[in-house]
C-alpha positions in Angstrom: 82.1 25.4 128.7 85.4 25.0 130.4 86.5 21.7 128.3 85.0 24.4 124.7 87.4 26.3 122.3 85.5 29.3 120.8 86.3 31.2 118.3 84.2 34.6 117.6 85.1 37.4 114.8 85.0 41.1 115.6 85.3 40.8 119.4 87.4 43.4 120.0 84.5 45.6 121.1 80.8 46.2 121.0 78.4 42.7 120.5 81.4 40.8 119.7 83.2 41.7 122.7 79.8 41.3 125.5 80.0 37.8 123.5 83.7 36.8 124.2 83.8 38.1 127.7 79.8 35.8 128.3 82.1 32.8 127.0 84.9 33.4 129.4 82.6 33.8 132.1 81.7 30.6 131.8 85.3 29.1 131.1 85.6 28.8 128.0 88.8 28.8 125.9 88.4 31.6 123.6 90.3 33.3 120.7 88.9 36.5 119.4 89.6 37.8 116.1 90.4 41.7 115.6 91.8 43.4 112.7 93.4 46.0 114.8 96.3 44.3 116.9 96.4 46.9 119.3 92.7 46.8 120.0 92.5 43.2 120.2 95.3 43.3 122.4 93.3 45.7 125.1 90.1 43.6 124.4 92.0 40.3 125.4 93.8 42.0 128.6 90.4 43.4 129.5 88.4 40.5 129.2 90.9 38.3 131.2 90.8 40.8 134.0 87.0 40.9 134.0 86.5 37.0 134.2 89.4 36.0 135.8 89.6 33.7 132.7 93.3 33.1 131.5 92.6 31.0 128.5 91.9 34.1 126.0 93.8 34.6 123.0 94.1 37.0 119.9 94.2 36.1 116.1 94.6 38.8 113.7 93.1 39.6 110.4 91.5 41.7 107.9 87.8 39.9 107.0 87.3 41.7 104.0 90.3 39.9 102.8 90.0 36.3 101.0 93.5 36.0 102.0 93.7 37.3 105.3 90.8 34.9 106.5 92.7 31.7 104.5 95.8 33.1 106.7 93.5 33.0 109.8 92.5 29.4 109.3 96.0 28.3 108.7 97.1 30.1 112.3 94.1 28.3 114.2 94.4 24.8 112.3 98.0 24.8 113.1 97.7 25.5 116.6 94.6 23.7 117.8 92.8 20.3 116.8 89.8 20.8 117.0 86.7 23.9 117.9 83.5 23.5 119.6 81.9 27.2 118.8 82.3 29.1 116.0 80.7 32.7 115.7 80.6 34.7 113.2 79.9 37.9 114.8 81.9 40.5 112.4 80.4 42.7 110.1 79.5 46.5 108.8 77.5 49.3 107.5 79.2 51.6 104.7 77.4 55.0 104.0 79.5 55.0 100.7 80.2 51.9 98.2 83.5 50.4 99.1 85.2 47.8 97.2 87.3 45.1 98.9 90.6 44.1 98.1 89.6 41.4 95.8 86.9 43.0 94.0 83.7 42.5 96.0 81.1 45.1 97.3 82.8 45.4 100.4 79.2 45.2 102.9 79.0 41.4 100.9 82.5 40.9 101.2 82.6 41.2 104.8 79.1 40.1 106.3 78.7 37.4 103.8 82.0 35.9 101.9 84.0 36.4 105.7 82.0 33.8 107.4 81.1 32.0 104.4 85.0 30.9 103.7 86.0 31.0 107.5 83.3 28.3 108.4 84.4 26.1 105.5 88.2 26.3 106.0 87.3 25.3 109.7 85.0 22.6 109.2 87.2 19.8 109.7 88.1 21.0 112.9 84.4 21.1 114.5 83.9 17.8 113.0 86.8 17.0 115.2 84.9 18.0 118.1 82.5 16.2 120.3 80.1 18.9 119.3 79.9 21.9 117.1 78.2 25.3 116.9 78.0 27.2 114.1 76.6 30.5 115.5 75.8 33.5 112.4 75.0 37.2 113.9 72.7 37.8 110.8 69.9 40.9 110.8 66.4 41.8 110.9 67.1 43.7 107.7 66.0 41.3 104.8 66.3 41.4 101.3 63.0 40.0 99.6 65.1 39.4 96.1 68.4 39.2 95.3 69.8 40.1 91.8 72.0 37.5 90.8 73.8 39.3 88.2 74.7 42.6 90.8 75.1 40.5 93.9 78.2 40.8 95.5 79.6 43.5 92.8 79.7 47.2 93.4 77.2 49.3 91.8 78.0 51.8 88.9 75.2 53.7 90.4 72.4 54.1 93.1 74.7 52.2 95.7 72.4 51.9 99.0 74.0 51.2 102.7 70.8 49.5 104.3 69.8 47.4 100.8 73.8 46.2 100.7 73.4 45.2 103.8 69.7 43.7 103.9 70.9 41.5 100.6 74.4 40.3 102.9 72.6 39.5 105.7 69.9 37.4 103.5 72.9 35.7 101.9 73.9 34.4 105.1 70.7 33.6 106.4 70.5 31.3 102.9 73.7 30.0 103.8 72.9 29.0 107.3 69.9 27.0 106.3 71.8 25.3 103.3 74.4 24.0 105.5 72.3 23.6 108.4 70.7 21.0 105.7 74.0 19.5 103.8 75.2 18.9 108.0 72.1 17.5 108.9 73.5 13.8 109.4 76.8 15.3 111.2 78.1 16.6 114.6 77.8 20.4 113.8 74.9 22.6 113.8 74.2 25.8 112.3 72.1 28.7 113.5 71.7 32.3 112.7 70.1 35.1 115.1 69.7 38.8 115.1 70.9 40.6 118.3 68.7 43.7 118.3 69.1 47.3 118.0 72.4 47.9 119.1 74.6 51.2 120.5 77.4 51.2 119.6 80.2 53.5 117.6 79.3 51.3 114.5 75.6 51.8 114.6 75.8 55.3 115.7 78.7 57.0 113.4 76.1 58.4 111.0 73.4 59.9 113.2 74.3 63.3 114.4 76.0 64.2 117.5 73.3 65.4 119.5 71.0 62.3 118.7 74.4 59.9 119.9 73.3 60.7 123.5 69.6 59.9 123.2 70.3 56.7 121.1 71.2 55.2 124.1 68.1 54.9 125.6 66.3 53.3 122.6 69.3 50.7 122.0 69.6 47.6 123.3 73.8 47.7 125.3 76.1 45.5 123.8 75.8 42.8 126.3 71.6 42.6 125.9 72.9 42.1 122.1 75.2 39.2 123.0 72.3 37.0 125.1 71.0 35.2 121.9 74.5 34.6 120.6 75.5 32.9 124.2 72.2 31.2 124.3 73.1 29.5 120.7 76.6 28.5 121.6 75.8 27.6 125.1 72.8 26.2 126.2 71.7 22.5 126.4 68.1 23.6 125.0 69.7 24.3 121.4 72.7 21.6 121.0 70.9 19.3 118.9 68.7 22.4 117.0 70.1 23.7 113.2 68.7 26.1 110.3 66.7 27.8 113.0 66.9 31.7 113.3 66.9 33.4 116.3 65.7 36.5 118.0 65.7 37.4 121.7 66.5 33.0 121.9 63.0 32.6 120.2 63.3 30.8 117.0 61.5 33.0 114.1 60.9 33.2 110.3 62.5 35.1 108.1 61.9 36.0 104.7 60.3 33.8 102.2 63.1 34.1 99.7 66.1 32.8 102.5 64.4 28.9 102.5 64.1 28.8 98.4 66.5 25.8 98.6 67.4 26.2 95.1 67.9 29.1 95.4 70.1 28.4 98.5 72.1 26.4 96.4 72.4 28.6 93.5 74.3 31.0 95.9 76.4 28.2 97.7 77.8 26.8 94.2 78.3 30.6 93.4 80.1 31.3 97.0 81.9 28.3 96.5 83.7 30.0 93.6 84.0 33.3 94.5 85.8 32.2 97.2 87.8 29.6 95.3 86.9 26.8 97.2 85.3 25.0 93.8 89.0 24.5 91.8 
């Protein structure tokens, strides 16, 4: 990996973090994206001390922000030519509807529409790579419908953290395939994977404090999260594998609804304009 440029979202701790330091491990370039300055910061100087790897950068941004992640792309596309790994590792739970700054329910706005824009505003700089990776952190939590006429939009009522959540991560999973498919014929592949049962503050904040301690010892550690997410940007058994989905680096189905292609499509011309990629 020493000659790759990654580029991984929400590595300033937990999964995302196991997943930037397992790149620099192996000498890669990599620029981790934090919404927290300060936090990315301490993540970078950590991981360089850890590895020993020098080449580690910060980018800033707010993912739940259409114009924060356009902002991003501008940064990287200005600074570098080309990226050989790009994984979209950032995401969250609400326990209350949120509503992000441009309008969207904010558990689609940032598990879904984030990496949805951010992969398209850097596509021509993986094409400009010898190879590229398109790595998606998507969940074992499945919708097996989506409402067309709610998705994406926050509920007047009956707003439900695991079903936001279940329909985002199938929206990604639909987009993974899709472009996996409209790729097909180029250098870039795309994959999506689910990391496991994972403790950390995110996926503990809601349980109560005296069940924090124990959940330790039913959840997988941050770095057993981040194997499957190495394994799909790194190893020479997957470079020439796309619209697969992984789980503990076994390829696996998911739900029927995710390879409806036209359904797949439906939601990429929708995407396309939610994010105003289609004007």
């Amino acid at each position: 990996m020493k000659s790759k440029l990654c580029l991984i979202t929400g590595a300033n701790s937990g999964i995302g973090f196991a997943t930037a330091s397992g790149l620099a491990r192996q000498g890669a370039h990599v620029i981790i994206v934090s919404r927290n300055v300060q936090r990315g910061e301490e993540a970078v100087h950590k991981i360089k001390a850890d590895t020993g790897n020098s080449t580690v950068e910060l980018l800033t941004a707010d993912l739940s922000s259409l114009q924060d992640i356009r902002h991003l792309a501008e940064q990287f596309n200005e600074r570098y030519n080309k990226l050989d790994v790009l994984i979209n590792n950032a995401g969250g739970l609400f326990p209350k509807q949120e509503t992000s700054v441009d309008g969207f329910e904010m558990t689609f706005a940032l598990n879904y529409l984030a990496p949805f824009l951010l992969t398209h505003l850097l596509l021509d700089a993986m094409r400009a790579a010898e190879t590229g990776r398109i790595v998606n952190v998507a969940s074992r939590v499945q919708a097996k419908q989506l409402d067309w006429h709610e998705l994406g939009q926050p509920k007047a009522s009956g707003y439900s953290s695991m079903d936001a959540y279940g329909k985002a991560k199938t929206a990604l999973l639909m987009m993974t395939y899709y472009m996996a498919d409209q790729l097909n014929d180029s250098n870039i592949t795309v994959n999506a994977l689910h990391p496991g049962v994972i403790y950390t503050p995110q996926a503990t904040k809601f349980a109560p404090n005296f069940l924090k301690p124990l959940a330790k010892l039913f959840m997988r550690s941050p770095e057993q999260g981040a194997v499957t997410s190495l394994y799909l940007a790194t190893s020479p058994e997957v470079e020439q594998v796309t619209g697969k989905y992984y789980s503990d680096k076994k390829a696996t189905r998911t739900v029927p609804i995710s390879y409806h292609s036209e359904l797949q499509q439906k939601l990429y011309d929708k995407s396309l304009h939610w994010v105003g990629l289609n004007t």
